[in-house]
N, C-alpha and C positions, 0 to 999 in steps of 0.2 A: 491558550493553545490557538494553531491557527492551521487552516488545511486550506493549500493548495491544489486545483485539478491540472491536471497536467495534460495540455490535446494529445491524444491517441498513447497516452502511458500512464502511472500511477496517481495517487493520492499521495501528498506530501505533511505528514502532521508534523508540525517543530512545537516546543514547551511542554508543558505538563499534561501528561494523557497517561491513560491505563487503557490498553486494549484487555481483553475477557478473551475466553474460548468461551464454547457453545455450551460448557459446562458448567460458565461463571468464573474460572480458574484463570490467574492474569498470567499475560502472555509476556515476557519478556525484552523489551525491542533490544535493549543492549545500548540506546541511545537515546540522544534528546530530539531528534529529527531519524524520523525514518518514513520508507516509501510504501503504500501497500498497494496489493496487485489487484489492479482494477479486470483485467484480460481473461482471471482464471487458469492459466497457462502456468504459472510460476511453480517451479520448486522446491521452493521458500513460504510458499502461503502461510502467515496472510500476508508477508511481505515480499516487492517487487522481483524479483530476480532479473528483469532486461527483455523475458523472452515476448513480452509483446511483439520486440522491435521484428521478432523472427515469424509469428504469424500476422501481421498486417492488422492487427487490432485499431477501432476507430474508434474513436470517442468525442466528446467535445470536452473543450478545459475551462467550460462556463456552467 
């Protein structure tokens, strides 16, 4: 597995990973690469949905 930070947008996991919920119970990604939302904003949690780009979320991607 490998994760990517992305300046001022998500997290990038591509290969083999299992995210959990808070309950232990795995989360689904639907794919071998997906983005998760760093901003908190997203629709989608825990994955990206874009809307960073709309509240000017900062981050660093190091």
């Amino acid at each position: 597995m490998s994760v990517t930070l992305y300046e001022d947008g998500p997290l990038l996991l591509r290969g083999d990973f299992v995210i959990q919920g808070q309950d232990g119970e795995p989360i689904d990604p639907g794919r071998a690469t997906v983005a998760l939302c760093r901003c908190g904003k997203s629709g989608l949690k825990p994955f990206c949905d874009g809307t960073h780009k709309l509240t000017n979320f900062s981050a660093p991607g190091h």
